[in-house]
Residue frames relative to the residue before (quaternion, step in Angstrom):
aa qw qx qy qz dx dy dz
X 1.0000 0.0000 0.0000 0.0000 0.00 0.00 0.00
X 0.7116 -0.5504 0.4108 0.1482 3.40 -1.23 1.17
X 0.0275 0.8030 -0.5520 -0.2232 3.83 -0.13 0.23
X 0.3612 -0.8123 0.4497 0.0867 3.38 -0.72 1.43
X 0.5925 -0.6578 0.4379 0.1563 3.15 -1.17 1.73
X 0.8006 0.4930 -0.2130 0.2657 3.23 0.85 -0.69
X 0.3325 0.6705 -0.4510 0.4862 2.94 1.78 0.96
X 0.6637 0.2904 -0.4414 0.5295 3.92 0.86 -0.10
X 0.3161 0.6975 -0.5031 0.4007 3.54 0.40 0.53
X 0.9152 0.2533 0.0908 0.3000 3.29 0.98 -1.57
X 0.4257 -0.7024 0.2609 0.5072 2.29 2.53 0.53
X 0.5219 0.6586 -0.4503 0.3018 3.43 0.97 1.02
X 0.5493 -0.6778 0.3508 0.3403 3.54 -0.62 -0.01
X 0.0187 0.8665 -0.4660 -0.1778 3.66 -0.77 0.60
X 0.3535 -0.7883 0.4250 0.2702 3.61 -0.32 0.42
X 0.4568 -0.8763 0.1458 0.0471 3.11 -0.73 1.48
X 0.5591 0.4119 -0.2477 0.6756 2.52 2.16 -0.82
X 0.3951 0.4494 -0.6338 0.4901 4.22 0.37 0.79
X 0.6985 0.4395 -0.3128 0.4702 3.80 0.50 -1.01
X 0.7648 0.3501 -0.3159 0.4391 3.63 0.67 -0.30
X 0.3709 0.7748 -0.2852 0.4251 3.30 1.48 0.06
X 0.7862 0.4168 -0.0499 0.4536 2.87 0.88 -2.03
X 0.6546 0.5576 -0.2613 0.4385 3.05 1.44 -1.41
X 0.4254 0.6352 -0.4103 0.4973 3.88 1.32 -0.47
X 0.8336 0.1573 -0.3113 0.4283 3.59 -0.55 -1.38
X 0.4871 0.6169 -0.5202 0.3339 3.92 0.68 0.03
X 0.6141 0.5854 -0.3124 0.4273 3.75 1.60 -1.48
X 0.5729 0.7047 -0.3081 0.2833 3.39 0.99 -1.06
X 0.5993 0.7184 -0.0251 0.3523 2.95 1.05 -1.95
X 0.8227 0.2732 -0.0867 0.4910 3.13 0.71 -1.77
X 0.6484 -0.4798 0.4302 0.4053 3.38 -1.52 0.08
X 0.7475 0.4482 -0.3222 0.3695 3.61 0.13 -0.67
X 0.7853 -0.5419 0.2566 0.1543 3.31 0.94 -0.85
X 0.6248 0.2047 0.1166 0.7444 2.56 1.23 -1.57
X 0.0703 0.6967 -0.7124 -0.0459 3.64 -1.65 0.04
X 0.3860 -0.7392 0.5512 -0.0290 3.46 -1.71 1.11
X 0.3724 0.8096 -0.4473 -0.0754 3.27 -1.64 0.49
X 0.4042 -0.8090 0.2029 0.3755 2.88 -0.25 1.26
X 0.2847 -0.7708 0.5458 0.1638 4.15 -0.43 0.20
X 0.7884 -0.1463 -0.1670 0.5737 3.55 0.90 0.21
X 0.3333 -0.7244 0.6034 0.0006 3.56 -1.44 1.15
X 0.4231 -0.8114 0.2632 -0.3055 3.41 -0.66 1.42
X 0.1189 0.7227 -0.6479 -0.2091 3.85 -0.07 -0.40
X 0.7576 0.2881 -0.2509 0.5293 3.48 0.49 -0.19
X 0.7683 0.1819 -0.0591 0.6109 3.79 0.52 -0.14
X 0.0369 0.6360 -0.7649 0.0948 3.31 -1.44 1.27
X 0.1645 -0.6736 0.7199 0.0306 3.76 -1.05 1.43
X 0.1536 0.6773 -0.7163 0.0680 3.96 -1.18 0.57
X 0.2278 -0.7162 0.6523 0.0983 3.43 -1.67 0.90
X 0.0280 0.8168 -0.5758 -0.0220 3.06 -1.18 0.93
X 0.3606 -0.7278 0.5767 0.0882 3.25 -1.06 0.71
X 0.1365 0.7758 -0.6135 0.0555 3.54 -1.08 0.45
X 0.4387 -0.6583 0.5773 0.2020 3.40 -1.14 0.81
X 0.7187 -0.5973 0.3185 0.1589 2.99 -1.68 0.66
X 0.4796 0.4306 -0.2855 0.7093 3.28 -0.10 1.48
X 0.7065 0.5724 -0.2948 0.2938 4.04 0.00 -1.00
X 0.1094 -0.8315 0.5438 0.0304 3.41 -0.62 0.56
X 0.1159 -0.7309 0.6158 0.2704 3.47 -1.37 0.45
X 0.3485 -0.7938 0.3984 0.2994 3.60 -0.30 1.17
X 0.7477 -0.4676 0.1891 0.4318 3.77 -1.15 0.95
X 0.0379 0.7633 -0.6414 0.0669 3.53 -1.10 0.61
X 0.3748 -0.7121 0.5723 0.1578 3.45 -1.37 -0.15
X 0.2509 -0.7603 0.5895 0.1073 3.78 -0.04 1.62
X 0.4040 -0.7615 0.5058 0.0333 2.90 -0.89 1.63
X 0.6671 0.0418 -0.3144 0.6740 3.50 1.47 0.17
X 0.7785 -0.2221 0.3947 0.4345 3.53 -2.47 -0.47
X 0.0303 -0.7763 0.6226 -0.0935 3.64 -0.79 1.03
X 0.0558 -0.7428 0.6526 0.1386 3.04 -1.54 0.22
X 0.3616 -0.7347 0.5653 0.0992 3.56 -1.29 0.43
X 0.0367 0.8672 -0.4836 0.1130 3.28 -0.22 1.54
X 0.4406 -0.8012 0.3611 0.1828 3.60 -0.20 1.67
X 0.1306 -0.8718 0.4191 0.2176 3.93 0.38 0.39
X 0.5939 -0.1991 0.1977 0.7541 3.21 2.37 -1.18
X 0.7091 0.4440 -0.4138 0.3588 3.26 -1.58 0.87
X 0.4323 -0.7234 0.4694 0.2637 3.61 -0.82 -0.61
X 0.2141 0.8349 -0.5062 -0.0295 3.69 -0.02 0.89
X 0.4033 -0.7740 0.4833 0.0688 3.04 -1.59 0.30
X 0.2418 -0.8621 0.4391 -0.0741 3.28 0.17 1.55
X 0.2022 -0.7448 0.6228 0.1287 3.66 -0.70 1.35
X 0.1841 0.7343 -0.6297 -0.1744 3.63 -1.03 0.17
X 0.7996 -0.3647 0.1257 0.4604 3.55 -1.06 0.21
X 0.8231 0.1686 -0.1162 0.5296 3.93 0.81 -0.06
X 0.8007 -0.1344 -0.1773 0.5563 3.52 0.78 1.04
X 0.9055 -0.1993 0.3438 0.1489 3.43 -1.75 -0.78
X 0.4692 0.6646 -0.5648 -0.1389 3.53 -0.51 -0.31
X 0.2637 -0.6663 0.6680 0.2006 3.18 -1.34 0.32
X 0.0129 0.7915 -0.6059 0.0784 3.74 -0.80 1.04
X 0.0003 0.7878 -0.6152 -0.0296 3.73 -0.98 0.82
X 0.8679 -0.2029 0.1572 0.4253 3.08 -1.59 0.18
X 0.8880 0.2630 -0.1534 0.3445 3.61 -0.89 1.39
X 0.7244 0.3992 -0.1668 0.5367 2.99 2.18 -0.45
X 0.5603 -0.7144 0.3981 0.1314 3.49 -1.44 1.27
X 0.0357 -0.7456 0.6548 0.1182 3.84 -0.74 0.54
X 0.3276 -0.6435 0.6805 0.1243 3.70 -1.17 1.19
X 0.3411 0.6599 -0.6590 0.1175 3.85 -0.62 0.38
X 0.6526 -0.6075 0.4383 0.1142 2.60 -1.81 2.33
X 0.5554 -0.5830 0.4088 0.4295 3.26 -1.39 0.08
X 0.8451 0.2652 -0.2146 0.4117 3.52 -1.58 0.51
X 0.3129 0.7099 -0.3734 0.5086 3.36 1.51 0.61
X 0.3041 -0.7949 0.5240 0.0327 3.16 -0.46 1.89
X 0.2110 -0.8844 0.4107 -0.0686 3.79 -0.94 1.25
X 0.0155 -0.7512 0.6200 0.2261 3.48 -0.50 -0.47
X 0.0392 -0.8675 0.4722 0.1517 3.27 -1.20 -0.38
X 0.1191 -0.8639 0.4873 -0.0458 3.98 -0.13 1.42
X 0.2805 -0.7230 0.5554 0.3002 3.27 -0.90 0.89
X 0.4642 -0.6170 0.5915 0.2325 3.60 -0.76 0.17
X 0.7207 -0.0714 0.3150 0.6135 3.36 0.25 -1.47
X 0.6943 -0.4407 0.3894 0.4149 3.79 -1.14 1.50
X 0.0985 -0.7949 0.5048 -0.3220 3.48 -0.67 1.50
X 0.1927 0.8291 -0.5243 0.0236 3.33 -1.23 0.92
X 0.1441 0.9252 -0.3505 -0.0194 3.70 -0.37 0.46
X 0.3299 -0.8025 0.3740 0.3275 3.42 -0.40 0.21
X 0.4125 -0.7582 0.4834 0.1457 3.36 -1.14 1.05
X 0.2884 -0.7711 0.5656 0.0482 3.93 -0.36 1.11
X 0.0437 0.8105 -0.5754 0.1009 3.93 0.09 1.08
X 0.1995 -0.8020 0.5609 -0.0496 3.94 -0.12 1.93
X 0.0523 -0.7906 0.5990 0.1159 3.57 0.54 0.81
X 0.3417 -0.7877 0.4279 0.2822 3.50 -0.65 0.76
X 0.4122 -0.5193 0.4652 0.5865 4.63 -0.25 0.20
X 0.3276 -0.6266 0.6945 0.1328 3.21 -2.01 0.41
């Protein structure tokens, strides 16, 4: 069974590692690896967990708002335009807007992404 986003909607509570659980045997499954969802929607704030197996990659891009990277389990490894990180279970990347990335699991992995859309 699905855990349903629409419990932070309602000031409810959603458990993250069930969502990374699920979000695992979906990664398995697929061809790329890795699989996503978003669990709360926003105009100013989009949260989404993803999971990815070991080996997976998310190939460079550019976040389009202020993000953060939150390790739920595993070990990933984040390129940004002048070095490394390496981040595991429990630890936070800040990354600015328009701030070109990659993203590598190391070892079966999951984390949640924090998207601060800023007002226009």
């Amino acid at each position: 069974m699905k855990s349903q986003p629409e419990a932070a909607h309602a000031g409810g509570v959603i458990d993250l590692v069930a969502v990374a659980r699920e979000l695992h045997a979906d990664a398995i499954a697929s061809a790329v690896k890795h699989a996503a969802r978003t669990i709360l929607r926003e105009p100013d704030l989009r949260v989404v967990v993803i999971a990815m197996e070991a080996g997976a990659t998310l190939a460079e891009h550019h976040a389009s708002d202020t993000a953060t990277v939150h390790v739920l389990q595993g070990h990933l490894r984040v390129r940004l335009n002048d070095r490394a990180v390496e981040l595991g279970a429990g630890q936070l990347l800040p990354l600015e807007r328009g701030l070109a990335h990659d993203v590598e699991a190391i070892a079966e992995s999951a984390f949640v992404l924090v998207l601060a859309r800023s007002a226009a």
